[in-house]
MARGU-583305 format. One record per residue (C-alpha): residue number from 1; residue in three letters; y, x, z. Coordinates in Angstrom, 1 decimal, decimal comma, always signed. Layout:
BEGIN
<node k="NUM" r="ALA" Y="Y" X="X" Z="Z"/>
...
This chain:
BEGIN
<node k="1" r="UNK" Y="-59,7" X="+31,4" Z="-12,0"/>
<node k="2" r="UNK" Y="-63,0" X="+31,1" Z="-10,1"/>
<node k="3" r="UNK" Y="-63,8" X="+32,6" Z="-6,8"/>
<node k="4" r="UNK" Y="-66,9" X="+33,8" Z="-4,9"/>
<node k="5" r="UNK" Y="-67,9" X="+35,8" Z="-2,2"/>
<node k="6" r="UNK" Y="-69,1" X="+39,2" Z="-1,8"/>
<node k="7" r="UNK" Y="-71,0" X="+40,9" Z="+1,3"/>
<node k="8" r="UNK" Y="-74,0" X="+39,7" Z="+3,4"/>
<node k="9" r="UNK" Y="-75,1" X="+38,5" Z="+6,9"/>
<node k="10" r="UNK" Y="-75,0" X="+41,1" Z="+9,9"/>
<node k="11" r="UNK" Y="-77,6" X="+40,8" Z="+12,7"/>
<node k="12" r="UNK" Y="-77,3" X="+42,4" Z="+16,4"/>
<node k="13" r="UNK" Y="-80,1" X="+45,2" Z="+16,3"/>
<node k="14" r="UNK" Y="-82,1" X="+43,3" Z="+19,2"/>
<node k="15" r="UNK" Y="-85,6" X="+42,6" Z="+20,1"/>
<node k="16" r="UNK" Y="-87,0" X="+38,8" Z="+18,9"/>
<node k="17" r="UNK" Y="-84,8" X="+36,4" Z="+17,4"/>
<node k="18" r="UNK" Y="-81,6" X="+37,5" Z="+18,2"/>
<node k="19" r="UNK" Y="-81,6" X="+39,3" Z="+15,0"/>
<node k="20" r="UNK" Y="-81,3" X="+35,8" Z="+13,4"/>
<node k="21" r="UNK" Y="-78,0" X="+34,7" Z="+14,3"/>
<node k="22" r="UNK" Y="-75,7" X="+36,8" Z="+12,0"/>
<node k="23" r="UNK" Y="-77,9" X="+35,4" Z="+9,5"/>
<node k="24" r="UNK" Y="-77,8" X="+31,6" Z="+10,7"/>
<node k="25" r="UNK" Y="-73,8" X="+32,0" Z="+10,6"/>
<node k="26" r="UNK" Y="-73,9" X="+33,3" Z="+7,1"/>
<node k="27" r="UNK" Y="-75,7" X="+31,0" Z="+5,8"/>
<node k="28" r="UNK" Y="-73,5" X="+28,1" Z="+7,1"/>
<node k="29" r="UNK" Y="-70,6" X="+29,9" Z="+5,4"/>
<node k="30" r="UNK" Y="-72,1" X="+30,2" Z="+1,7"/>
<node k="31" r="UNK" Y="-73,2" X="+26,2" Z="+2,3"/>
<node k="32" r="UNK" Y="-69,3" X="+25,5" Z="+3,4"/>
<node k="33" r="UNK" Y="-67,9" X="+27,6" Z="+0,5"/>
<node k="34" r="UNK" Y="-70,5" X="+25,7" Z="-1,8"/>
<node k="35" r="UNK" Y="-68,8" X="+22,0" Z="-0,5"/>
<node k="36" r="UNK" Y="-65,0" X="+24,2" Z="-1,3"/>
<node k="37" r="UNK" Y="-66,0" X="+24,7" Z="-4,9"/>
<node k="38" r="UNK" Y="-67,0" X="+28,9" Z="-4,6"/>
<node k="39" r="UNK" Y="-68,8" X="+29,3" Z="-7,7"/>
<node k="40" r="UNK" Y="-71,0" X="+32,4" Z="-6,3"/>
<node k="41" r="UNK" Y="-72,0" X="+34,4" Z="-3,8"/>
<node k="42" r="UNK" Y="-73,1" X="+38,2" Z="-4,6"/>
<node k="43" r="UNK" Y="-75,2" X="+40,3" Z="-1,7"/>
<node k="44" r="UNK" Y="-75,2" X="+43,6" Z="-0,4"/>
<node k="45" r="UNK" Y="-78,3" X="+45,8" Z="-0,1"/>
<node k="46" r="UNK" Y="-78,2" X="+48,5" Z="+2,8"/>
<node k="47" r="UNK" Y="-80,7" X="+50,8" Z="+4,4"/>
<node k="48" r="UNK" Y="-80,6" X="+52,8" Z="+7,5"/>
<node k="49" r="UNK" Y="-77,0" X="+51,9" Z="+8,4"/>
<node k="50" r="UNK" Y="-77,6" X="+51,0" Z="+12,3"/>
<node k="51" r="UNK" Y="-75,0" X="+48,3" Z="+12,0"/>
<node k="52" r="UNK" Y="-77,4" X="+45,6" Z="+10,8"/>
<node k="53" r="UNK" Y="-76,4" X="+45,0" Z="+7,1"/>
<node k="54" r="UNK" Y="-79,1" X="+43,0" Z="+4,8"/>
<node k="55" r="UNK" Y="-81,8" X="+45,4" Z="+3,4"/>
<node k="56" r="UNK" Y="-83,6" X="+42,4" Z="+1,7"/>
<node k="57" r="UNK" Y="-81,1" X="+40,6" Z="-0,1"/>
<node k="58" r="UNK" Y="-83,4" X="+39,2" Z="-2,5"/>
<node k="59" r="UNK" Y="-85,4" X="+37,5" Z="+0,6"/>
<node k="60" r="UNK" Y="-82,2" X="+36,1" Z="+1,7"/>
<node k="61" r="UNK" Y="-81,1" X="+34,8" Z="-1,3"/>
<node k="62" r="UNK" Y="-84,7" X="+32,7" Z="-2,0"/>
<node k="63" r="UNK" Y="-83,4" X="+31,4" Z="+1,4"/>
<node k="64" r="UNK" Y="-80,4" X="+30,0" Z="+0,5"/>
<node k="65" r="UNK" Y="-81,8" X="+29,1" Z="-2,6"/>
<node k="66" r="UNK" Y="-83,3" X="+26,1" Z="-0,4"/>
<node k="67" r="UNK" Y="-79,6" X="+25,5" Z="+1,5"/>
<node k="68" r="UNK" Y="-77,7" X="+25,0" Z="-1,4"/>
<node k="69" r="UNK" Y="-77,8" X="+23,2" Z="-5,3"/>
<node k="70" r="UNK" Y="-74,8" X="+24,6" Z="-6,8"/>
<node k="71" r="UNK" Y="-73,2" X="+27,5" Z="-5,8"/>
<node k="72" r="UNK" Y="-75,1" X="+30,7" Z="-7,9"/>
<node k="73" r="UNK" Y="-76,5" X="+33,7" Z="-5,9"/>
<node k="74" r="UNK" Y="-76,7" X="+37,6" Z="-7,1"/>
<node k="75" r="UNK" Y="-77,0" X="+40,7" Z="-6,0"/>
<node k="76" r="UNK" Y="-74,2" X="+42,9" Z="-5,3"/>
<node k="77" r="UNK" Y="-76,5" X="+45,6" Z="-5,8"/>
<node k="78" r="UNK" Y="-80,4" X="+46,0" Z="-6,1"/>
<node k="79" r="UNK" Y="-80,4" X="+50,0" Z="-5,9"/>
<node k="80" r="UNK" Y="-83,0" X="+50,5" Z="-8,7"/>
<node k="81" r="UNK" Y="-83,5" X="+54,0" Z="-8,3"/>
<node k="82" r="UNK" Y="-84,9" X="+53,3" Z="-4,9"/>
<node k="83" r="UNK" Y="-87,5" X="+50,0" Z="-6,2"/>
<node k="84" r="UNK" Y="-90,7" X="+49,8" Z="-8,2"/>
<node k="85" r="UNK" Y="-89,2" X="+47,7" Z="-11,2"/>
<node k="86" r="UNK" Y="-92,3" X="+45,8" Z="-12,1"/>
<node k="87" r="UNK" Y="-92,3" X="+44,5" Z="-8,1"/>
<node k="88" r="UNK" Y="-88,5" X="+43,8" Z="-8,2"/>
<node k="89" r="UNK" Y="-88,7" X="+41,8" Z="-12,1"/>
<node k="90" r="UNK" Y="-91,5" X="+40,0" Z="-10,2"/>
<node k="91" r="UNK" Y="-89,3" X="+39,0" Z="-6,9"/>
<node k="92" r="UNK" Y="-85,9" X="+38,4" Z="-8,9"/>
<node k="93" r="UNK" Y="-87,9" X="+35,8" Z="-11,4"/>
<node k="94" r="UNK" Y="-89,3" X="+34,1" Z="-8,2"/>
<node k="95" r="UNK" Y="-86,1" X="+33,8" Z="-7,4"/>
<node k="96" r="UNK" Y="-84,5" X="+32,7" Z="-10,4"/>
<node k="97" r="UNK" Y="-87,0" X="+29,9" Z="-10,7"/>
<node k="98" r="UNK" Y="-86,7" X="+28,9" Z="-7,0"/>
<node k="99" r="UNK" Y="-83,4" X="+28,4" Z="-7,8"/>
<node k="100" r="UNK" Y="-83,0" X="+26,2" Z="-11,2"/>
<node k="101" r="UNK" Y="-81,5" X="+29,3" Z="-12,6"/>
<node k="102" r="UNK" Y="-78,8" X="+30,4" Z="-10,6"/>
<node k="103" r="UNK" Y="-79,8" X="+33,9" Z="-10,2"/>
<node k="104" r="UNK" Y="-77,3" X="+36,8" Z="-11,1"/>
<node k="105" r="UNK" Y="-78,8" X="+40,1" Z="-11,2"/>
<node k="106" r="UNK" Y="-76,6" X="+43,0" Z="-9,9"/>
<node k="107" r="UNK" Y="-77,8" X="+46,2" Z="-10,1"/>
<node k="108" r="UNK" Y="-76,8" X="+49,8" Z="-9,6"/>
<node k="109" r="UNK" Y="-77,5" X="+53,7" Z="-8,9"/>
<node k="110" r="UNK" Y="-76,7" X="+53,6" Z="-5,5"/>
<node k="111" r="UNK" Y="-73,9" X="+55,9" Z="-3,8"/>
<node k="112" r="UNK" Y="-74,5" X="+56,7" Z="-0,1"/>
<node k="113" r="UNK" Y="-76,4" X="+59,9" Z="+0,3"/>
<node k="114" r="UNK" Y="-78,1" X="+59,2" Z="+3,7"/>
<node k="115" r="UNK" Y="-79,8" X="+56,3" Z="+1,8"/>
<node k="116" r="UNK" Y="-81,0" X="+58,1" Z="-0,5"/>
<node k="117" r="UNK" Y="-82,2" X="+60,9" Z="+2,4"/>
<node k="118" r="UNK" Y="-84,2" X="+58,3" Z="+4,2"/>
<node k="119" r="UNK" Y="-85,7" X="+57,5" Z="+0,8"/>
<node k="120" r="UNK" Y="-86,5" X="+61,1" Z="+0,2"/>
<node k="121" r="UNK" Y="-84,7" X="+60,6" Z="-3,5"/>
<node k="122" r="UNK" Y="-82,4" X="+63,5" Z="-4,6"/>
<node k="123" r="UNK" Y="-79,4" X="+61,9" Z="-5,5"/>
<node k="124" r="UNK" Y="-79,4" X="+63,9" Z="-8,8"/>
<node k="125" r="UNK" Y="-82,4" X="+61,6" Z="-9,6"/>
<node k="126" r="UNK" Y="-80,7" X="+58,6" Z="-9,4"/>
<node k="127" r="UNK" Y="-79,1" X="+58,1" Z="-13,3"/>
<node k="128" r="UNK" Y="-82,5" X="+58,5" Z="-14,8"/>
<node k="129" r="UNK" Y="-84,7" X="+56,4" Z="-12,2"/>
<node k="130" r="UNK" Y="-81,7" X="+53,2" Z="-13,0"/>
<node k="131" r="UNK" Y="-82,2" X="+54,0" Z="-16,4"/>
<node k="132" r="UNK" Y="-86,5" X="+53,4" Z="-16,7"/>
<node k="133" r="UNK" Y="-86,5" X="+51,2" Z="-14,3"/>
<node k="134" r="UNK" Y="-83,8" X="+48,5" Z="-15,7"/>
<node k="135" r="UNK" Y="-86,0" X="+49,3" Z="-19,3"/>
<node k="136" r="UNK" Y="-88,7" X="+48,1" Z="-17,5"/>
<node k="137" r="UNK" Y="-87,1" X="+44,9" Z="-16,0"/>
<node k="138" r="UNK" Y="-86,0" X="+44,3" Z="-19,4"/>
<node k="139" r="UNK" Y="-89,3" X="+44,2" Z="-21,4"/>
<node k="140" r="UNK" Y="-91,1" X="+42,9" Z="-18,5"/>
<node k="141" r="UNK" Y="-88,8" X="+39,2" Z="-18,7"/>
<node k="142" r="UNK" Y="-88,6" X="+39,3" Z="-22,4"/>
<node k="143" r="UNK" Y="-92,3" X="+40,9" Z="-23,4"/>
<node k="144" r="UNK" Y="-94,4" X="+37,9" Z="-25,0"/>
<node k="145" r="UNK" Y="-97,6" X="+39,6" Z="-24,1"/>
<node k="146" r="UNK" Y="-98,8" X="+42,1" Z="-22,1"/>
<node k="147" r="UNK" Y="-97,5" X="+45,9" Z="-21,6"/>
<node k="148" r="UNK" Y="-97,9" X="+49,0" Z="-20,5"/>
<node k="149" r="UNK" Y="-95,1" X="+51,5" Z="-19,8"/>
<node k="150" r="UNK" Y="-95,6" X="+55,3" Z="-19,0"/>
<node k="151" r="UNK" Y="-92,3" X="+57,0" Z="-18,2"/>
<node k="152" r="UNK" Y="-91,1" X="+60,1" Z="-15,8"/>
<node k="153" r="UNK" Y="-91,1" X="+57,9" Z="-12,4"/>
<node k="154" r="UNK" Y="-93,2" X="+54,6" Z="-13,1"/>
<node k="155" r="UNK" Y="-96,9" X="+54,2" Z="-14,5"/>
<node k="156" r="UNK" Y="-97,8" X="+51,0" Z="-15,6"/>
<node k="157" r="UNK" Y="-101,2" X="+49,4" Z="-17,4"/>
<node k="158" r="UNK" Y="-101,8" X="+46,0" Z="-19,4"/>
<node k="159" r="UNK" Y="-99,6" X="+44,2" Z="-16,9"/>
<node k="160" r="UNK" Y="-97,8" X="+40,5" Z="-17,2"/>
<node k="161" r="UNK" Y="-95,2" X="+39,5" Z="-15,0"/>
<node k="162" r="UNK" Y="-95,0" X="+36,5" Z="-13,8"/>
<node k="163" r="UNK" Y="-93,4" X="+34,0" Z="-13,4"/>
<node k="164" r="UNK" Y="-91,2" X="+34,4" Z="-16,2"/>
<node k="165" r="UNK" Y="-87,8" X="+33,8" Z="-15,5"/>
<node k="166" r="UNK" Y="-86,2" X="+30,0" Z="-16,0"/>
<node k="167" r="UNK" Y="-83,0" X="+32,1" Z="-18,0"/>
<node k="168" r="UNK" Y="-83,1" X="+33,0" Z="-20,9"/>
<node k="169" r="UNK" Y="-84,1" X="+36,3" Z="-22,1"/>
<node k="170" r="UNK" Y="-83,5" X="+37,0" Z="-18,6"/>
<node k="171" r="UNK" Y="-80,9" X="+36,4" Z="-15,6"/>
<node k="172" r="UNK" Y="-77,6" X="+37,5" Z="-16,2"/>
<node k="173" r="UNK" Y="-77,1" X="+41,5" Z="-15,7"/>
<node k="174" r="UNK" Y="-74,3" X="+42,9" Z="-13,5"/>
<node k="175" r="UNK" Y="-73,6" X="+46,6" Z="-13,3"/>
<node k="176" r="UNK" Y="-71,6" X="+48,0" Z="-10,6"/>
<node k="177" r="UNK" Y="-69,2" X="+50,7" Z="-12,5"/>
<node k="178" r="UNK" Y="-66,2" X="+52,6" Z="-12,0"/>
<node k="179" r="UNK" Y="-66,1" X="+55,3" Z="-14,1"/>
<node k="180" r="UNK" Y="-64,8" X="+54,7" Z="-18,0"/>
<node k="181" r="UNK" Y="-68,3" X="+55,9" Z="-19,1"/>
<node k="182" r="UNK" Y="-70,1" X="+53,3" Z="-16,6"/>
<node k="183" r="UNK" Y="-67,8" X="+50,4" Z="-17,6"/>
<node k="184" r="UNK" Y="-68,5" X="+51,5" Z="-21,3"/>
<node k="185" r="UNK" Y="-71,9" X="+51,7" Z="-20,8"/>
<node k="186" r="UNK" Y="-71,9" X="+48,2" Z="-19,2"/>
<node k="187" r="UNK" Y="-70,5" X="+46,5" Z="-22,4"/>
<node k="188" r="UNK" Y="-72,6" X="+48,5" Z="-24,8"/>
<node k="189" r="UNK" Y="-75,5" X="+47,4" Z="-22,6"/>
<node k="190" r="UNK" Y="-75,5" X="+43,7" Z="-22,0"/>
<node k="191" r="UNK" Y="-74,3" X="+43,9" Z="-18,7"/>
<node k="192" r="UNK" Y="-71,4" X="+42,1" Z="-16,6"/>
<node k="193" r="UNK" Y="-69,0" X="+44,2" Z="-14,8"/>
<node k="194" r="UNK" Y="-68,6" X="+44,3" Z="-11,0"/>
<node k="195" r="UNK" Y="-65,6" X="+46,3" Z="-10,0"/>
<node k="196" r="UNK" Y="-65,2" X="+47,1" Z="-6,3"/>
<node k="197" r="UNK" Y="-63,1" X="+46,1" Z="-3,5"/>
<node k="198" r="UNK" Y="-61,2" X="+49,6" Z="-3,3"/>
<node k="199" r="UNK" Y="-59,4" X="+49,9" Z="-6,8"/>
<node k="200" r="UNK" Y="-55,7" X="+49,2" Z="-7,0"/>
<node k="201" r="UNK" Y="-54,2" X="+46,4" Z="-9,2"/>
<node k="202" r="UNK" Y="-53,4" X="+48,7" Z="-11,6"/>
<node k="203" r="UNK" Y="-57,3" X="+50,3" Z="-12,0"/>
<node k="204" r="UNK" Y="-58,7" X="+46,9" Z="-11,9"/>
<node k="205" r="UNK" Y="-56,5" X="+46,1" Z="-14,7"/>
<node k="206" r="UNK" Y="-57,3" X="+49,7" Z="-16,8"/>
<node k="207" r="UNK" Y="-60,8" X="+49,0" Z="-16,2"/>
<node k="208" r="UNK" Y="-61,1" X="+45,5" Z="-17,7"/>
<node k="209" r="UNK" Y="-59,0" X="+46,6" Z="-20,5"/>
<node k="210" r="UNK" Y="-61,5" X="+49,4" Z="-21,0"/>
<node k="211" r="UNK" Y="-64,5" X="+46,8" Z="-20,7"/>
<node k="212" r="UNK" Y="-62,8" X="+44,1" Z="-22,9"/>
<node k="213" r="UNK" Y="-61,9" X="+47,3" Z="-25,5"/>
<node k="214" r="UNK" Y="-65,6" X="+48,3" Z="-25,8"/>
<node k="215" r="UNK" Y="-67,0" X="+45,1" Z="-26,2"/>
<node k="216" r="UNK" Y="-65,1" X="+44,7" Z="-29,3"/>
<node k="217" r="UNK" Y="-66,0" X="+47,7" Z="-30,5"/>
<node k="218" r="UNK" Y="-69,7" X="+46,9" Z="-30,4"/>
<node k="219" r="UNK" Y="-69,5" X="+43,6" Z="-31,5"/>
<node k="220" r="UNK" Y="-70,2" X="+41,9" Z="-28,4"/>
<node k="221" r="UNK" Y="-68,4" X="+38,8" Z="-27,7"/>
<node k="222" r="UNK" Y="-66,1" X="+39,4" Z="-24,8"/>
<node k="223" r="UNK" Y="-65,6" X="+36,5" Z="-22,1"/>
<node k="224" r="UNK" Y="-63,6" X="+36,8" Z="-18,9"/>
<node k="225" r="UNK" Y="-66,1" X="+35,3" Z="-16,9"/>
<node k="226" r="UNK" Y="-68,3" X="+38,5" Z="-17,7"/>
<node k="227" r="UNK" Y="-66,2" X="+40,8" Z="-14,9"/>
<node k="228" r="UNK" Y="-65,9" X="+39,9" Z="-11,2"/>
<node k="229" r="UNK" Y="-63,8" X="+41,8" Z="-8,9"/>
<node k="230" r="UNK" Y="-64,5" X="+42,2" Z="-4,9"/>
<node k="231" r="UNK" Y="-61,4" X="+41,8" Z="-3,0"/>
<node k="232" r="UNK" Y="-61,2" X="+41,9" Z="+1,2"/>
<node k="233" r="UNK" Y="-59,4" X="+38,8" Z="+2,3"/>
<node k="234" r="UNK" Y="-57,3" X="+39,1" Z="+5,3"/>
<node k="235" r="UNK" Y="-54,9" X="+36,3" Z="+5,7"/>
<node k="236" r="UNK" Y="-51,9" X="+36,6" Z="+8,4"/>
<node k="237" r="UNK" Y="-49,8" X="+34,4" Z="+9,5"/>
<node k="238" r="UNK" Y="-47,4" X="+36,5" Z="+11,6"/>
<node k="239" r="UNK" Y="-46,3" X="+40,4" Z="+11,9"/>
<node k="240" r="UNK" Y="-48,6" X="+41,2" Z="+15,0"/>
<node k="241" r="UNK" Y="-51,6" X="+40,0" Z="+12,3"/>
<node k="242" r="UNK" Y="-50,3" X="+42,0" Z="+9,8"/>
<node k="243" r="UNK" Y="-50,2" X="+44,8" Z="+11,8"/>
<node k="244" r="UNK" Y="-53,7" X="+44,2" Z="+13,0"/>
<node k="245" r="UNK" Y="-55,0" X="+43,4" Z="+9,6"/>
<node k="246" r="UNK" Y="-53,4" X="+46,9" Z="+8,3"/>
<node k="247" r="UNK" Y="-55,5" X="+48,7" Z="+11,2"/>
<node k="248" r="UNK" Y="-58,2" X="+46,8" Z="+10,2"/>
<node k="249" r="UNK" Y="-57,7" X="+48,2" Z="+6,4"/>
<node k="250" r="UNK" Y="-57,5" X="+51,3" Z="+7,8"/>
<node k="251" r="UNK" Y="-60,9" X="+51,9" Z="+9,2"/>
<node k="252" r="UNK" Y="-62,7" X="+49,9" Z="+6,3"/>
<node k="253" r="UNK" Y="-61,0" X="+52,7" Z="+3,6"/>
<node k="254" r="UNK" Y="-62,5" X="+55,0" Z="+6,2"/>
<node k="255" r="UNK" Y="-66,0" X="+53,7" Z="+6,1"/>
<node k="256" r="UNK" Y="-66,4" X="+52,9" Z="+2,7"/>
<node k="257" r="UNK" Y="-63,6" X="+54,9" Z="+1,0"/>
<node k="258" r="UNK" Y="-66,4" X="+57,1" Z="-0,8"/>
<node k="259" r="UNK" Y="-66,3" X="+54,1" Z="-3,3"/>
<node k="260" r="UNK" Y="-63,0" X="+55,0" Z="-4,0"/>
<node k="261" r="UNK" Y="-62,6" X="+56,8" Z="-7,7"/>
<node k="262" r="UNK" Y="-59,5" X="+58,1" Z="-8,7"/>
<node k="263" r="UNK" Y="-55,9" X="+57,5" Z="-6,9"/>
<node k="264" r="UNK" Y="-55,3" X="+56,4" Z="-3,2"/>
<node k="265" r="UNK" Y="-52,2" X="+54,6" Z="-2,8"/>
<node k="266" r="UNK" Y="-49,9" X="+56,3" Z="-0,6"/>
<node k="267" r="UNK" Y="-50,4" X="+54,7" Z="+2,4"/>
<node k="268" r="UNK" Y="-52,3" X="+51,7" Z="+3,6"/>
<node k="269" r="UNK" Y="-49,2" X="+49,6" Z="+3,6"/>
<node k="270" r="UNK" Y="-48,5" X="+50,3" Z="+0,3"/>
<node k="271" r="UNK" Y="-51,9" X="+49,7" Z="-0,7"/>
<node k="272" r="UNK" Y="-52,5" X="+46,3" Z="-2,9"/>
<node k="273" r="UNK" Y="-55,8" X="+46,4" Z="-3,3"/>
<node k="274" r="UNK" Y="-57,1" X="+43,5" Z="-0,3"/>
<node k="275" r="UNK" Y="-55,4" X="+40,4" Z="-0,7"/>
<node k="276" r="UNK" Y="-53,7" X="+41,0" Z="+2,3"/>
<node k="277" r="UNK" Y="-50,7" X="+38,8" Z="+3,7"/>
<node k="278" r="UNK" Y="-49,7" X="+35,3" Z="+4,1"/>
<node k="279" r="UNK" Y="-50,9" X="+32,8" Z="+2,2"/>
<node k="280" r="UNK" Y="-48,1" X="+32,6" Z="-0,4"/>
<node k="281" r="UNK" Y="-47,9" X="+36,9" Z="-0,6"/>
<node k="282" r="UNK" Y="-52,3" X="+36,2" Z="-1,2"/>
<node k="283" r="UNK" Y="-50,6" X="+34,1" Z="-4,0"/>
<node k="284" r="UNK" Y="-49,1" X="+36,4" Z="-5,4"/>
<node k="285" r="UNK" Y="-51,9" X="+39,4" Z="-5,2"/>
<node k="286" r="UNK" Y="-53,9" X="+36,9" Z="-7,4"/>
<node k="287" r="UNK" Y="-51,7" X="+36,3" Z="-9,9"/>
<node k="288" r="UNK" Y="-51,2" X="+39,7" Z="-10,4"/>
<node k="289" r="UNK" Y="-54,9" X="+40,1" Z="-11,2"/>
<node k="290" r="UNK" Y="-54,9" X="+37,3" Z="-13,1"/>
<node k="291" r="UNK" Y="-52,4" X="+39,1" Z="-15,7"/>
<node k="292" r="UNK" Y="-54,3" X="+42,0" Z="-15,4"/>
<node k="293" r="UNK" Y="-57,3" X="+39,9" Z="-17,1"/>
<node k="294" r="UNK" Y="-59,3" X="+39,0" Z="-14,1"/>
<node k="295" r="UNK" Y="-60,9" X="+35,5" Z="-13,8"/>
<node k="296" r="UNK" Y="-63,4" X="+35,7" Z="-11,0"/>
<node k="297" r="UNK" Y="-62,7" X="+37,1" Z="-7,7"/>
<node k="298" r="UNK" Y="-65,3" X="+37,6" Z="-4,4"/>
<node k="299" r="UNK" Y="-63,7" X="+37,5" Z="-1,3"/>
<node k="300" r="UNK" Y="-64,9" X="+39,9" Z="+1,0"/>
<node k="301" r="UNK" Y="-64,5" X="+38,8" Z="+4,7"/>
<node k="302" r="UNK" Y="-67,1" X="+41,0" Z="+7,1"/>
<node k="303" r="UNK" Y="-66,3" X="+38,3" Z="+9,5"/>
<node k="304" r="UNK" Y="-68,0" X="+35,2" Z="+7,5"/>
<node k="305" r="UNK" Y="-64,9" X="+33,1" Z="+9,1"/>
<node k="306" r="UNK" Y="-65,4" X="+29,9" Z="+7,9"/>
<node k="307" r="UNK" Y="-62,2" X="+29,2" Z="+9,4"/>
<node k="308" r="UNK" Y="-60,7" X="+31,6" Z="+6,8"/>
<node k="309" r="UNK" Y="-62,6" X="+30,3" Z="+4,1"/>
<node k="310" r="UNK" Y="-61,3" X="+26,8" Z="+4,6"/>
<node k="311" r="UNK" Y="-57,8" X="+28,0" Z="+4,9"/>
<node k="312" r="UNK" Y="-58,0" X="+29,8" Z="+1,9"/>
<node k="313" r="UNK" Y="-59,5" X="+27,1" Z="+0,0"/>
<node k="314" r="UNK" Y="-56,5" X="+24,9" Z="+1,3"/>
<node k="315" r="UNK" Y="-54,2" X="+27,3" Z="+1,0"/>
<node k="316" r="UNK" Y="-54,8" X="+30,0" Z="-2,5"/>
<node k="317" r="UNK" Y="-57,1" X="+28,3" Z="-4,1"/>
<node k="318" r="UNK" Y="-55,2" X="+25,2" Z="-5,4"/>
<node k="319" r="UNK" Y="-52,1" X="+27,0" Z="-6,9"/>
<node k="320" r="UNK" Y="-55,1" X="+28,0" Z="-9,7"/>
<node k="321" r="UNK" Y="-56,0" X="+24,6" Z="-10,9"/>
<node k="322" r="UNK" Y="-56,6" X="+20,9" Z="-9,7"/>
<node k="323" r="UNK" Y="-60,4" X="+21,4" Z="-9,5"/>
<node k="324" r="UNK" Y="-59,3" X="+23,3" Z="-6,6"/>
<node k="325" r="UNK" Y="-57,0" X="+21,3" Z="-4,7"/>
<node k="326" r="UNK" Y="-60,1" X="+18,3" Z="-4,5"/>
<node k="327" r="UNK" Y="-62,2" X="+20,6" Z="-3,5"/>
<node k="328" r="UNK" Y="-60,0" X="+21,9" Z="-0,5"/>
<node k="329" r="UNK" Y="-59,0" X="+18,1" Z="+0,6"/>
């Protein structure tokens, strides 16, 4: 089992440098989940929200491309239909090299109408904008000589891209899906799966069944390490927390609940989809995913608690393998 984290840094919407301080916190806690053995960290992009998440996740990345050497950074997503691709192939090559190679590229369509609004993008547009612009990412990493491309949305002449990136053919692709077409289209593709923080025990484990299923119809060797699954951590240690941490639940399925595809469990109580509870119940909630065929889960804590990460690292993390336990020590 390997674990990550999923989310970004949130700054105070203030005049000077203010603004810096969600960021300085976050970046202290991917360093500290780097030294407790967190294999990766995938960031959010947001626009227009008022509530200061990161637009320019690959700018923040390159940052803590330079504060760590180990732990691998991605996007959790780059909204193609909202980019020119030929700018983004050049930034996300930048900062694949910056890195030594620990770049994962997650992309997606994008879901939250109001960002597409203040882009003045119909929604409707966004399947076939992802679709020309990730074709060309693609040929822009693994072209050998120049290209042009002249599609719907995107004009380009003679152009090179550079630098090329330090993986090869290219970074590894995530697609955020839910759907079984999108998770079918992600294995036929060449992409990774990220599945989303939402989903029930029971999805999860449908949708890396139909993942796993489609790769072996295609011919593409499957590898568990090709899905990661977000999951909100909110460890209690008495009933008052629990109760707290079930409010808390509450207004996050209210916020983001348009992610949601499919069946709602009954009640927030009832739902198992956070890995919500004490330490040992947290236990449990893994293990469950772990029969369901997941190997890499990214803890989602809006809080950037380090306090929680260490605990969790002391706590979870070493019932999953001895690596674990010495990194937790």
């Amino acid at each position: 089992m390997r674990f990550g984290l999923f989310g970004g840094a949130r700054a105070r919407r203030a005049v000077g440098l203010a603004d810096s301080q969600g960021y300085e916190s976050f970046i202290q806690y991917v360093q500290e989940a780097e030294r407790l053995d967190f294999r990766s960290v995938f960031m959010v992009e947001h626009h227009f929200t008022g509530q200061g998440q990161v637009s320019a996740s690959l700018t923040l990345l390159a940052y803590l491309a330079a504060k760590t050497s180990r732990i691998r950074l991605g996007t959790a997503v780059v909204v193609l239909p909202w980019h020119n691709p030929v700018l983004i192939a050049e930034q996300a090559a930048t900062l694949d090299l910056l890195s030594g190679g620990r770049f994962d590229f997650g992309v997606g369509k994008g879901y939250r109408a109001a960002e597409f609004d203040g882009f003045c993008i119909p929604p409707e547009e966004a399947s076939e904008r992802f679709d020309e612009a990730i074709a060309v990412i693609r040929r822009a990493w693994t072209s050998e000589e120049r290209f042009s491309h002249h599609g719907r949305r995107w004009h380009f002449e003679d152009v090179v891209v550079e630098p090329a990136p330090v993986q090869r053919p290219h970074p590894p692709l995530w697609l955020a899906a839910g759907s079984g077409e999108s998770i079918r289209r992600a294995a036929r593709d060449g992409f990774n799966l990220l599945l989303d923080q939402l989903a029930s025990v029971e999805q999860i484990t449908e949708r890396v069944a139909i993942f796993r299923a489609e790769c072996t119809r295609v011919g593409r060797a499957y590898d568990g390490s090709m899905v990661a699954v977000a999951r909100a951590l909110q460890m209690v240690r008495s009933e008052e927390e629990r109760a707290a941490a079930y409010e808390t639940r509450r207004r996050v399925v209210g916020v983001i609940g348009d992610l949601h595809k499919g069946r709602k469990a009954a009640s927030i109580e009832e739902d198992d989809a956070p890995l919500l509870g004490t330490p040992a119940e947290i236990v449990e909630r893994v293990r469950r995913l772990a029969a369901g065929g997941v190997e890499t889960i990214l803890l989602v804590d809006p809080n950037a608690s380090i306090a929680n990460l260490r605990a969790f690292a002391a706590e979870v993390m070493p019932a999953f393998g001895p690596s674990h336990a010495v990194a937790a020590a």
